[in-house]
VOGU-3710 file (C-alpha; in Angstrom, 3 decimals, decimal comma):
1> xxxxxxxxxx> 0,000/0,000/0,000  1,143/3,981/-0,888  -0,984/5,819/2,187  0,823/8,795/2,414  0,292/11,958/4,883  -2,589/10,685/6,643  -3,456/11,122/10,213  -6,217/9,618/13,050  -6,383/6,106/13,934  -5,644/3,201/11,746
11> xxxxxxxxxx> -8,980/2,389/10,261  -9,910/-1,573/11,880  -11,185/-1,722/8,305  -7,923/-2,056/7,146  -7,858/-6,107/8,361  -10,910/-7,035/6,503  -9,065/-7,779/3,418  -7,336/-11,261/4,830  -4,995/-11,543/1,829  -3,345/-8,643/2,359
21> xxxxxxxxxx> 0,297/-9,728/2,192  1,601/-5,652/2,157  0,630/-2,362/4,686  2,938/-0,156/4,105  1,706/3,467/6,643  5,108/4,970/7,084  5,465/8,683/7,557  2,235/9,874/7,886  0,504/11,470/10,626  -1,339/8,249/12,583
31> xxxxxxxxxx> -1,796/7,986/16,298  -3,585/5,567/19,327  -3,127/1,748/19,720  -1,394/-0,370/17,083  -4,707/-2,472/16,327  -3,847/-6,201/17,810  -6,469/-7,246/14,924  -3,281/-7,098/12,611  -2,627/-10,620/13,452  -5,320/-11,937/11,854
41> xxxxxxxxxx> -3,627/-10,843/8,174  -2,420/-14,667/8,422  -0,792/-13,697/4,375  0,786/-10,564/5,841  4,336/-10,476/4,778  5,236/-6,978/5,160  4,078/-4,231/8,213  5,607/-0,840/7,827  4,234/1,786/10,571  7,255/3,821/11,274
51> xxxxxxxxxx> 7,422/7,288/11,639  4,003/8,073/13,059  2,705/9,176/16,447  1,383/5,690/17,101  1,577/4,569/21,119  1,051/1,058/22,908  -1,519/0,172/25,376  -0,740/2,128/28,621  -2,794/-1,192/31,197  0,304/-3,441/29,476
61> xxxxxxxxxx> 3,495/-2,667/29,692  4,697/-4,953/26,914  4,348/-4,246/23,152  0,860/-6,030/22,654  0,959/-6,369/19,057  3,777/-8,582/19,161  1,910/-11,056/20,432  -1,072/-11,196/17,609  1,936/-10,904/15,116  3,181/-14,574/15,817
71> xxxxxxxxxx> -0,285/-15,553/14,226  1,774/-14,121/10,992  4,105/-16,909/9,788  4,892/-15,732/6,389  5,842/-11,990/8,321  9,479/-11,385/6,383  9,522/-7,339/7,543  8,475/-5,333/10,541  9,007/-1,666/11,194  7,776/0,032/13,884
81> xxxxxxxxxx> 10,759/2,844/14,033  10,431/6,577/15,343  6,619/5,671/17,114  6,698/6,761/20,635  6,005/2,883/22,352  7,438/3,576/25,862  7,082/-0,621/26,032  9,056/-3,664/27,038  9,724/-5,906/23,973  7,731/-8,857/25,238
91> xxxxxxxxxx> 9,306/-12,561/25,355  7,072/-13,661/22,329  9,316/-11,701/20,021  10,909/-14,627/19,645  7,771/-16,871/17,884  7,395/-14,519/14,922  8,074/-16,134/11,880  11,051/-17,522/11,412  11,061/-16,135/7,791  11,525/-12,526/9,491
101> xxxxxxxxxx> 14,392/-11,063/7,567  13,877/-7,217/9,084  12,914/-5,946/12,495  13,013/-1,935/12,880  12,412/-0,897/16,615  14,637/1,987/15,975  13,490/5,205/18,265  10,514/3,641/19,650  11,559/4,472/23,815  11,460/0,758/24,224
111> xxxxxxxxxx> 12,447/-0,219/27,406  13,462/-3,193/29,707  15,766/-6,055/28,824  15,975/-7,465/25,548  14,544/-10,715/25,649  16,918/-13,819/25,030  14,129/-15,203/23,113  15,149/-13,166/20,086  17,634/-15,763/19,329  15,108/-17,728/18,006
121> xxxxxxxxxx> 14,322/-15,512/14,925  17,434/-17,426/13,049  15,997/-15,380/9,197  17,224/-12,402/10,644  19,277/-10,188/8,337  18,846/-6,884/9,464  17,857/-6,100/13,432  17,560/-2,431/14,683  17,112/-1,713/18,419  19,112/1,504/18,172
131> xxxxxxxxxx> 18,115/5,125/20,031  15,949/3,108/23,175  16,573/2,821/26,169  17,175/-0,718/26,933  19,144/-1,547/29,987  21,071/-4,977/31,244  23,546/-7,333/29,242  24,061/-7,663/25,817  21,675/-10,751/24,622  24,668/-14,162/24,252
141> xxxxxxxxxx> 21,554/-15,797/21,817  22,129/-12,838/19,477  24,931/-15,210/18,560  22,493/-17,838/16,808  21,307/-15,528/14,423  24,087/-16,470/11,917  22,721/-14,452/8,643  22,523/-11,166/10,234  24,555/-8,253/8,464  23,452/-5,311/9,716
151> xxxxxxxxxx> 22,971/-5,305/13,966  21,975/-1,581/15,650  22,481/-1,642/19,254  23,158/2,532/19,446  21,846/5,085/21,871  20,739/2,672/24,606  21,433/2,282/28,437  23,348/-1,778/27,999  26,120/-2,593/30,193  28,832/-4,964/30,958
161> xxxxxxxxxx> 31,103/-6,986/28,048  30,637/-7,746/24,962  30,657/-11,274/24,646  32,558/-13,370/22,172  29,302/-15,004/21,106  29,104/-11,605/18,878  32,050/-13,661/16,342  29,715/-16,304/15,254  27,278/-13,989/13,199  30,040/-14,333/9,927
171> xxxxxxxxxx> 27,893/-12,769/7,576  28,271/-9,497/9,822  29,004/-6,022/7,876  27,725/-3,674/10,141  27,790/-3,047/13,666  26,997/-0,195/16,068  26,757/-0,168/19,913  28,006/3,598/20,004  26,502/5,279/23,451  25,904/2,872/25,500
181> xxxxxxxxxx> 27,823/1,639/28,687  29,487/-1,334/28,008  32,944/-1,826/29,354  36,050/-4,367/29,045  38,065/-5,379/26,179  37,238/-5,457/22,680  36,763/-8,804/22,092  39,566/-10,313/19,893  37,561/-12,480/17,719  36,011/-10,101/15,561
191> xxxxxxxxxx> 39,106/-10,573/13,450  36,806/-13,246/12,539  33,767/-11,619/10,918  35,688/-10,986/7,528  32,344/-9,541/6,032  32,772/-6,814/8,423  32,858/-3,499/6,877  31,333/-0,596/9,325  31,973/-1,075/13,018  31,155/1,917/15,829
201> xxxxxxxxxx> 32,021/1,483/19,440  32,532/4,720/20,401  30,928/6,712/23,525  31,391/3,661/25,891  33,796/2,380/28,177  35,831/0,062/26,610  39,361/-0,199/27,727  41,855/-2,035/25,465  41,782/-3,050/21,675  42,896/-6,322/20,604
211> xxxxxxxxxx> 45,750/-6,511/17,915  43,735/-8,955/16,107  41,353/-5,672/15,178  43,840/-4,627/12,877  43,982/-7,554/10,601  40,482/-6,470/9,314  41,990/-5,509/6,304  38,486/-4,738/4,361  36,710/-2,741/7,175  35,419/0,556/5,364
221> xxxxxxxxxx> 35,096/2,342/8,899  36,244/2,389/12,550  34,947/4,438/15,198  36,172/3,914/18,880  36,257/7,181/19,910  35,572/8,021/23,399  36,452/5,182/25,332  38,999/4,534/28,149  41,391/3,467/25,646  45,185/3,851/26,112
231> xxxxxxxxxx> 48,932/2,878/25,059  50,680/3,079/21,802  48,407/3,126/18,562  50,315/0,079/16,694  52,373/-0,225/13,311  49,824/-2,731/12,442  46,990/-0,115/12,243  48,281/1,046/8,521  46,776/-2,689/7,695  43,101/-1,329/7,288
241> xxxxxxxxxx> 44,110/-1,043/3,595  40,615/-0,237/2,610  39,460/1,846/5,627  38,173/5,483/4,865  37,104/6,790/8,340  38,874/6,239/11,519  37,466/7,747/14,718  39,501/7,201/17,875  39,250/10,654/19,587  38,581/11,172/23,241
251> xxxxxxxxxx> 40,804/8,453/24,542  44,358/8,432/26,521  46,704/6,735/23,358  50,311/7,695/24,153  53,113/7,482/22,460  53,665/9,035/18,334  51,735/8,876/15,983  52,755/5,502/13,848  53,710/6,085/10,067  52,131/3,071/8,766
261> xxxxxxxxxx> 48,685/5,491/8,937  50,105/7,071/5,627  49,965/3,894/3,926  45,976/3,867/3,969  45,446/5,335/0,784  41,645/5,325/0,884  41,497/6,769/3,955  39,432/10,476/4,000  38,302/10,833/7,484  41,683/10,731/10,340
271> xxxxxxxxxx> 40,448/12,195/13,981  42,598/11,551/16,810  41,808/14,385/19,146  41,695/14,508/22,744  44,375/12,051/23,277  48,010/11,838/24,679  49,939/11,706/21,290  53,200/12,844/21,261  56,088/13,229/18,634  56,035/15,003/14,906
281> xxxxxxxxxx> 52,887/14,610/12,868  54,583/12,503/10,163  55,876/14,020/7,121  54,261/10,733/5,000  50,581/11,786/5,867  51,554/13,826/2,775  50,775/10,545/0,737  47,242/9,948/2,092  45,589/11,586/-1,191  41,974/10,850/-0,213
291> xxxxxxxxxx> 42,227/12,525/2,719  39,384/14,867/3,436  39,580/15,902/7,473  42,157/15,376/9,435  42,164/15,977/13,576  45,035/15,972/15,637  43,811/18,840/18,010  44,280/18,534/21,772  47,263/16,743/22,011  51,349/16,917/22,940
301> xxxxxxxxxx> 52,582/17,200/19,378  56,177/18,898/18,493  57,738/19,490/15,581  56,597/21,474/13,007  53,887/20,933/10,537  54,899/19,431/7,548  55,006/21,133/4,230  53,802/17,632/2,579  50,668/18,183/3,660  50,274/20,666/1,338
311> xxxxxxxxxx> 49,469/18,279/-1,525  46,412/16,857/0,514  44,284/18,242/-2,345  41,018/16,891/-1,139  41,153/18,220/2,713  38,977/20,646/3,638  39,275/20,299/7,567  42,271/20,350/9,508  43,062/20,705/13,040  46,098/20,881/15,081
321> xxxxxxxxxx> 44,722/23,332/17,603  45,893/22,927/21,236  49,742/20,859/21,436  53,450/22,066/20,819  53,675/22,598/17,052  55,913/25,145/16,173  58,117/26,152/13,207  55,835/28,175/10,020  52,462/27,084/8,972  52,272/26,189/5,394
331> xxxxxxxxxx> 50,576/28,541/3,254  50,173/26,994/-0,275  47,441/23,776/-0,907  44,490/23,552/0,999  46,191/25,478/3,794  44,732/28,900/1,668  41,478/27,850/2,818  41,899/27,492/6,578  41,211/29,949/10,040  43,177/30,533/13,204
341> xxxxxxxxxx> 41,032/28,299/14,734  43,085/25,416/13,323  46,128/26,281/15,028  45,844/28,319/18,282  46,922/27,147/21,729  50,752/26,344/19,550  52,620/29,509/20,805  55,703/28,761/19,004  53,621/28,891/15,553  54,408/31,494/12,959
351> xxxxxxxxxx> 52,735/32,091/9,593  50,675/34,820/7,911  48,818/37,747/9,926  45,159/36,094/9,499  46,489/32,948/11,461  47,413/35,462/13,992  50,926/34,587/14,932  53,768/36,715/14,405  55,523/36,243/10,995  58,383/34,326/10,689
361> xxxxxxxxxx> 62,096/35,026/10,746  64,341/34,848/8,204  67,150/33,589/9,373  70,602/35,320/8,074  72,739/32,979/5,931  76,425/32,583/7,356  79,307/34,215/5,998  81,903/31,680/4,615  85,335/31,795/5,003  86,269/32,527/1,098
371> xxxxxxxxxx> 89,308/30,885/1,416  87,383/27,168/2,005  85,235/28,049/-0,572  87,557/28,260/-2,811  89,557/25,880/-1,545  86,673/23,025/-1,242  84,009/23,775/-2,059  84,232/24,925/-5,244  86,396/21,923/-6,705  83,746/19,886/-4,666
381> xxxxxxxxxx> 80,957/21,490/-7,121  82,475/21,035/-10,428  82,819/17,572/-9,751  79,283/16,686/-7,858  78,107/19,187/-11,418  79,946/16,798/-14,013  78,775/13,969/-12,196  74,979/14,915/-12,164  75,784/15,997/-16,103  76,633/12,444/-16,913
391> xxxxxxxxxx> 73,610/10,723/-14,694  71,486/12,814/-16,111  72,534/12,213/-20,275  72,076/7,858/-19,092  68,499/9,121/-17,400  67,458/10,573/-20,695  68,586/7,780/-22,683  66,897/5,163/-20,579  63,765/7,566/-20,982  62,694/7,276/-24,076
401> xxxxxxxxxx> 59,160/6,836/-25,283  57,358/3,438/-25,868  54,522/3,936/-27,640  51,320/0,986/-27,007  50,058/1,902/-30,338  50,724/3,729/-33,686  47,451/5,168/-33,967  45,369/6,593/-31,319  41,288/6,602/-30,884  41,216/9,283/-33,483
411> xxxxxxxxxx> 42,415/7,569/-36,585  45,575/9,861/-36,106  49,389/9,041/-35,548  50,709/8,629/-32,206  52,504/12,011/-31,185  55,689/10,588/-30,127  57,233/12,381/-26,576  59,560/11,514/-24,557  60,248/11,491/-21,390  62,736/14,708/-21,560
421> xxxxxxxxxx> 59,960/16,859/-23,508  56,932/15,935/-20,388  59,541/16,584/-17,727  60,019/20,274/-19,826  56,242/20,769/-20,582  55,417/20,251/-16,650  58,180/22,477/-15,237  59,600/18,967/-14,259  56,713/18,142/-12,700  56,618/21,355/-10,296
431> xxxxxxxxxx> 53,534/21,209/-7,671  52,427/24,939/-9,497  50,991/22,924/-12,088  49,461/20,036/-9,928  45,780/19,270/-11,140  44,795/16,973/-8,944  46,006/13,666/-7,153  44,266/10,615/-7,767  44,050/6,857/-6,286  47,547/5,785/-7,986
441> xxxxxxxxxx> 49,149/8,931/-8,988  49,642/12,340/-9,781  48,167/14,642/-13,415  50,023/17,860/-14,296  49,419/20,688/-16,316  51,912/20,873/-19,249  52,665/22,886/-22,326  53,955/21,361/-25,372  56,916/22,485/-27,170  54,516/23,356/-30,036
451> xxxxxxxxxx> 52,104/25,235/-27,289  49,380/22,364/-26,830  47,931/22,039/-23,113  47,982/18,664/-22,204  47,199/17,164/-18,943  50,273/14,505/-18,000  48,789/11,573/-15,829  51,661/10,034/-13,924  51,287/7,015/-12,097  53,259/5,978/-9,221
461> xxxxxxxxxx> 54,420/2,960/-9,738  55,409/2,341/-5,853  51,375/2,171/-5,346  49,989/-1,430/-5,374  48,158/-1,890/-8,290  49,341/1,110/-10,483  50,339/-1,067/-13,477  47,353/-2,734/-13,604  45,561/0,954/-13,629  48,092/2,112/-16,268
471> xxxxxxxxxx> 47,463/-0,873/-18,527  43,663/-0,575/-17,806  43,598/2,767/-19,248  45,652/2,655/-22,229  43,287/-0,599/-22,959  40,217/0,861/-22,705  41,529/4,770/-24,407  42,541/3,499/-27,295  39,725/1,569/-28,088  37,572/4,060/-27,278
481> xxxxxxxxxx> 36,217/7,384/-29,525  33,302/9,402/-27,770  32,871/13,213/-27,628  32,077/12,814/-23,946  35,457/11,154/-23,129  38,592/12,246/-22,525  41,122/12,060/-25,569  44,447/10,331/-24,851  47,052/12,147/-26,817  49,804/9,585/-25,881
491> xxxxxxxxxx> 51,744/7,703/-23,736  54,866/7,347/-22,347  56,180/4,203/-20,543  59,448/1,963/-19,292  60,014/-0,173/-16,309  60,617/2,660/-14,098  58,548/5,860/-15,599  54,407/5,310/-16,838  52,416/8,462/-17,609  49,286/9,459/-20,542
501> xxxxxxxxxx> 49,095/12,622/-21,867  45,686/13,389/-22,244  43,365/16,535/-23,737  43,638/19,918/-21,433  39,983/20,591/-19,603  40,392/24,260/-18,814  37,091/23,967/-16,783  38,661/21,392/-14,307  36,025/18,655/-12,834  32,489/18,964/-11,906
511> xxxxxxxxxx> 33,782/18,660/-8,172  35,123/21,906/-8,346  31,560/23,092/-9,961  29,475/21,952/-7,491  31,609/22,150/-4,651  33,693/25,828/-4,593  32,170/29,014/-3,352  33,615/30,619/-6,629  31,997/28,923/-8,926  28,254/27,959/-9,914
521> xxxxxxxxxx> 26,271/25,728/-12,644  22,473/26,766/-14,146  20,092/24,185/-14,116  20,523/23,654/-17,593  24,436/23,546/-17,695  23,797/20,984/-14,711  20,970/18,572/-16,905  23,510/19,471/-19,770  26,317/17,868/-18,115  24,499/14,774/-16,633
531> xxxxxxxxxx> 23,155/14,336/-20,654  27,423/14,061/-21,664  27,987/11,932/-18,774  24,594/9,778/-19,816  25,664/9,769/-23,280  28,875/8,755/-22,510  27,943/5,931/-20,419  25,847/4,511/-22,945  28,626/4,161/-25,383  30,750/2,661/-22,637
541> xxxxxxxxxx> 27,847/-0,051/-21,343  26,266/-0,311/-25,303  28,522/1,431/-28,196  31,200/-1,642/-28,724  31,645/-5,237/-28,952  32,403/-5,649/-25,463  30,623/-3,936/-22,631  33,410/-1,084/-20,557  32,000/-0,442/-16,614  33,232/2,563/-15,427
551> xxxxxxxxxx> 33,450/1,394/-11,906  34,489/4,528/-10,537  31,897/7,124/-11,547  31,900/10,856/-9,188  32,648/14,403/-9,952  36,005/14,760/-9,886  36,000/11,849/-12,932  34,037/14,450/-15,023  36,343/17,240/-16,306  34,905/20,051/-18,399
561> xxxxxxxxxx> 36,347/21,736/-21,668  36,263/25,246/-22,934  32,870/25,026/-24,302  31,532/23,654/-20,437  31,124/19,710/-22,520  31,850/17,161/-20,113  34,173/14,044/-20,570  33,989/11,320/-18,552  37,577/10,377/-17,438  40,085/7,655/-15,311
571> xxxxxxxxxx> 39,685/4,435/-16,144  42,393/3,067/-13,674  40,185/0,277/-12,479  37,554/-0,075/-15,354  36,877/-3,981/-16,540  35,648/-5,079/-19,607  33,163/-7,553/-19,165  34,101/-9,879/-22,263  30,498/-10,928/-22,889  29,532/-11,653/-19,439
581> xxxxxxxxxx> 26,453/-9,517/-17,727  29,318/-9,360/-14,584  31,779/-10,200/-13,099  33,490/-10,476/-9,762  36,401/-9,013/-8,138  38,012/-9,469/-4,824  39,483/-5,790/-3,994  36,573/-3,113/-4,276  38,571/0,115/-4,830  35,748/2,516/-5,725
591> xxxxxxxxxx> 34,819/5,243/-3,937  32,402/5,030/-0,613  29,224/6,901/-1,102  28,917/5,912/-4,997  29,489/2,257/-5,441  26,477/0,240/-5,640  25,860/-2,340/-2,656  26,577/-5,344/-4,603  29,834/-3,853/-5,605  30,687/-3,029/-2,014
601> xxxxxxxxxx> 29,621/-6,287/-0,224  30,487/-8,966/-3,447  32,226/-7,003/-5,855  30,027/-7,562/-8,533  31,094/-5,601/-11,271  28,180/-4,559/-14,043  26,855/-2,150/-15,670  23,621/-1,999/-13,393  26,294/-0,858/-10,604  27,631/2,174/-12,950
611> xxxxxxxxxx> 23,865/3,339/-13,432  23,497/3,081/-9,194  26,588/5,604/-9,502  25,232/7,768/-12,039  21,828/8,295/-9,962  23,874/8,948/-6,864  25,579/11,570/-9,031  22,545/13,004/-10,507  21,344/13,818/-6,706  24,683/15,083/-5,743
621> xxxxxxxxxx> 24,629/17,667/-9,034  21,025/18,964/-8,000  21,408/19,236/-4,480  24,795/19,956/-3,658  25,110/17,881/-1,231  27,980/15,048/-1,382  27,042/11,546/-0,129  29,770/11,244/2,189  28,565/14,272/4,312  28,372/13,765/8,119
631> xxxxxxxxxx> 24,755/13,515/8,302  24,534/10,620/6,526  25,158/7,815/8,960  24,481/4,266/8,959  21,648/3,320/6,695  20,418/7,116/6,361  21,927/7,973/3,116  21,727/10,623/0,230  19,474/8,103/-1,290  16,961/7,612/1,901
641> xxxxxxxxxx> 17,323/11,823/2,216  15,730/12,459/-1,008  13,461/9,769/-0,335  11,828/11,445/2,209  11,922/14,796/0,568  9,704/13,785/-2,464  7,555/15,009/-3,294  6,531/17,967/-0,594  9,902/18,516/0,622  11,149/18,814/-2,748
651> xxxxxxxxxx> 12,481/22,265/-2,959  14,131/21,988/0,632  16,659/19,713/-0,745  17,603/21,625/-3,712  20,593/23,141/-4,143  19,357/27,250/-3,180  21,010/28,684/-6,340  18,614/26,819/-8,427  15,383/27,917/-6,716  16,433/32,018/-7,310
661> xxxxxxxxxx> 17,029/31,623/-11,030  14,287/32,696/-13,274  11,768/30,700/-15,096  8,310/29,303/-15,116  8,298/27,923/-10,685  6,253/24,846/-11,578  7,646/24,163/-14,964  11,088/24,229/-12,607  9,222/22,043/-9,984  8,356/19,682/-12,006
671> xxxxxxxxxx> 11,573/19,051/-13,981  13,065/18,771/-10,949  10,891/16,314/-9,361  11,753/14,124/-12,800  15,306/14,499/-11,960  15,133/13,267/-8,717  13,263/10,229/-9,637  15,125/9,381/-12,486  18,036/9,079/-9,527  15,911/7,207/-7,200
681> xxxxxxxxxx> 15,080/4,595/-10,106  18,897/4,586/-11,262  19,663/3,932/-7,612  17,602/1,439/-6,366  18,728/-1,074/-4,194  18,275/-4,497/-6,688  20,071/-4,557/-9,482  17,345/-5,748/-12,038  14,948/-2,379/-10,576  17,645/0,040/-12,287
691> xxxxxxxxxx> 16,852/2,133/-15,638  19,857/0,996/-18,486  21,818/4,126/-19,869  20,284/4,348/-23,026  16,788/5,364/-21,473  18,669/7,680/-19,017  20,023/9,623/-21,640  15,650/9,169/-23,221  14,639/10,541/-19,870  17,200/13,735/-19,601
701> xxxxxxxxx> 16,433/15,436/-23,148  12,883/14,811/-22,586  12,798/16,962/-19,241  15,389/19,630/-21,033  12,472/20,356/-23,424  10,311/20,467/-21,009  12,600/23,367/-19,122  13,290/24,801/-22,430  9,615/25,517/-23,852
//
């Protein structure tokens, strides 16, 4: 059923119809009882009351309809989240069916213990008692419900340990028992549950971590901030290889700060505030390219900040407020963008006036004795001088171009270039003409010797997995020819040097469109856009003999030319699927926020997971608002958020520039409510419920000439 917005009681009415196998009520207005009469719906397979003002039986304390409900055996979903209950989940939770696959008591003010009973309900995938206030012991039966994957235990009053029952539920990927009270170790065996990819145990009192945490080597997030946790953070914590948030704030860890941390390449959330770290902040956090915030605030750091850091392109919070830094603050990178407020409390700081320190010294070179200058360290020079002379003529000889083809996607010839004429077109590679940093290396801005602006991709080849990306790319770009792609000009490659020069994008990415308070894209340069990238798409998934998945779709993969066309770019870890609908992969490298949830949790690689990126996209483009924001936690996502906001909430969620331009308001309103549901259908959670790309593209330049007339 689609009742939305209503309010009153739930009509008894409703029960008459005995093959009702669906009631779906959520977010409306309802209030009184929960009818018991529900339980005679013996087909009822689905019951979905959340988010109303509904209220249990004052003269019993217990939830009442749970009882009727174990008259239900075919019951596969319940949801009574966000209904103000105030009840004690009664002991006969545990005869509901046993096909129950969902149970949502999520904000309800339950109360009480949580019944060992609930053991029994051995279907379970999915069981939320989060934001209650459930008291006593965490439930040892949860350990027989062996299928479960996602378990919410969050904002509630449960004490004591967690016990190692918790390892048997393998299938485990999420996790949360954040605020709470429990206490004691971390128990050890969770290096079992290898499915695990979310875990929060933060706002508690737990008081040691076991080593075995860190061999969790596919956990996507860790949060165990604000604990009673202490000692040395260990070298083995740079194992998390695929980790992109770690929380462990609020604690009393000692000792420095390990250098391993820089190895987590993925990694775009670092907080480790309000602890007793002590040491330099490592110069090699300057290789954590994904990194977005960084927190190192209330501390006993020394040392000075490191100018690395500067090439943390991505991070747009940063926080060293309140330990011993001292030395110059760095000025140039993302460092342009921050306040005072990320460094006071160092007092041996120095930097520019708006940081309010005093500037820096210069310090006054010494004199030297012209005597040993002459003497020394001149002779010394000519030699080191001849010597570099001579390493440098074998350098360029062992750099010279090898071309993978004689004719690029164009029909033209290869442009040959060597390795001499990219290190002269980027300034030899000088950080003034740094695009961007991606997952395995580096792309410059460079100027032929003939005046063409190319962009030079170079891959470091220290990165696990960067000649597989390199190969991937020169694969798939020369076999490619789109308008909404990006060109490859060339390539140059040996054993120790790989790099493509591709077509300049004076525009930069789409990233920097939606995301800088200098810049700003119309509605119709925005549907525009998304048409190139649909277009684009298409070809890949439909325009060749063998199907290309992107894999990797976002923003900063969509660069823009002169003329504000978009080209979809980086193919580092695109697959061609060879005839098959999909395949599978063991190491998911794209990024959190956009992959699809078969690609996260299987690695199923298709093109129904490219089109689950592209709708996450098309929100992200119309809203402004990126899906790894902070208020998107746990299963509320940008997906769920715009959910809920169609279609009365509509314009709330909109990105404000749009709503002030001028045009026709409901001619707007209703190309935007197309928009939105085009991304909901690209994005929906099965596979086989997702539009194809060809009928994307069908969908956009219908609602442009809609906007347009």
């Amino acid at each position: 059923m689609g009742i939305n917005y209503l309010s009153g009681r739930i009509p008894s009415s409703l029960c008459n119809a005995t093959m009702l196998n669906t009631i779906d009520l959520a977010y409306n207005s309802f209030s009184g009882y929960i009818p018991d009469i529900f339980g005679s719906l013996r087909s009822l397979q689905l019951l979905n009351l959340g988010k109303n003002n509904l209220t249990s039986d004052s003269s019993d304390s217990e939830l009442s309809i749970i009882n009727s409900l174990t008259n239900c055996r075919f019951l596969k979903e319940l949801t009574f989240s966000r209904n103000p209950l105030d009840s004690i989940l009664p002991i006969s939770v545990g005869n509901l069916s046993t096909s129950l696959v969902d149970l949502n008591l999520r904000g309800c003010s339950m109360r009480g213990t949580i019944p060992a009973s609930i053991g029994n309900l051995s279907s379970l995938i999915k069981l939320d008692l989060g934001t209650n206030n459930f008291v006593g012991t965490f439930p040892t039966s949860i350990g027989k419900l062996i299928k479960l994957q996602g378990f919410y235990l969050h904002d509630n009053q449960l004490e004591g340990f967690v016990p190692n029952q918790l390892c048997q539920l393998r299938s485990l990927d999420l996790f949360t028992v954040k605020s709470n009270k429990f206490s004691g170790p971390i128990p050890s065996c969770l290096s079992n549950l290898t499915s695990l990819r979310r875990l929060w145990l933060s706002s508690n009192k737990f008081n040691s971590i076991p080593s075995t945490l860190w061999e969790l080597s596919d956990l996507l997030l860790l949060d165990l901030s604000s604990n009673n946790l202490s000692g040395y953070l260990p070298l083995d914590s740079g194992n998390l290889k695929a980790i992109s948030w770690i929380y462990l704030s609020g604690n009393q860890f000692s000792g420095s700060i390990p250098r391993s941390l820089s190895n987590l390449m993925n990694l775009a959330f670092l907080t480790l505030a309000r602890n007793k770290f002590e040491g330099p902040i490592p110069e090699s956090f300057g290789r954590m390219v994904s990194l977005e915030q960084l927190d190192l605030s209330e501390n006993n750091l020394s040392g000075v900040i490191p100018k690395t850091l500067e090439a943390l392109v991505y991070l747009k919070y940063f926080n060293v407020s309140h330990n011993k830094l001292k030395g110059k603050i760095p000025d140039g990178g993302p460092f342009a963008n921050f306040s005072a407020q990320s460094f006071m409390g160092n007092k041996e700081l120095c930097g520019a006036p708006r940081f309010h320190f005093s500037e820096c010294k210069i310090e006054k070179s010494r004199k030297w004795n012209a005597h040993i200058v002459l003497t020394y360290v001149l002779p010394a020079a000519i030699v080191v001088t001849l010597l570099v002379a001579f390493l440098c003529i074998l350098k360029f000889r062992k750099h010279k171009v090898v071309n993978n083809s004689e004719v690029n996607q164009s029909g033209e010839r290869w442009r040959r270039i060597s390795y001499y004429e990219i290190q002269q077109a980027t300034d030899r590679f000088n950080d003034g003409n740094l695009l961007g940093v991606g997952s395995f290396g580096r792309v410059y801005k460079g100027v032929l010797s003939d005046g063409t602006n190319v962009a030079v991709k170079v891959f470091n080849l220290g990165l696990e997995g960067a000649f597989r990306s390199f190969d991937a790319e020169c694969e798939i770009l020369r076999s490619v020819r789109h308008r909404n792609l990006t060109k490859i000009i060339s390539s140059c490659s040996n054993m120790d040097f790989k790099a493509l020069i591709l077509s300049y994008m004076p525009n930069g990415s789409l990233e920097r469109w939606l995301h800088s308070e200098h810049h700003s894209l119309s509605m119709i340069q925005r549907l525009n856009i998304m048409i190139d990238v649909a277009e684009a798409m298409d070809y890949l998934h439909n325009g060749g003999s063998v199907p290309i998945i992107h894999c990797d779709l976002k923003p900063s993969n969509i660069l823009l030319d002169e003329d504000m066309v978009a080209h979809v770019t980086d193919f580092g870890i695109a697959k061609l699927l060879s005839g098959d609908d999909s395949i599978t992969q063991t190491m998911n490298l794209a990024t959190i926020g956009y992959m699809a949830p078969e690609y996260g949790l299987e690695g199923t690689v298709s093109r129904q997971g490219d089109v689950y990126s592209y709708g996450i996209l098309l929100m992200e483009t119309f809203t402004q608002k990126k899906p790894t924001a902070e208020m998107f936690v746990g299963e509320f996502s940008i997906k769920e958020w715009v959910k809920m906001s169609c279609p009365d909430s509509l314009l709330d969620i909109i990105d404000a520039k749009l709503l002030v331009e001028e045009g026709e308001p409901n001619t707007k309103q209703d190309c935007l409510l197309s928009i939105v549901t085009l991304a909901l259908d690209c994005s929906a959670e099965s596979p086989g419920l997702r539009k194809n790309m060809k009928s994307v593209v069908v969908a956009l330049k219908k609602i442009k000439r809609l906007l347009l007339n």
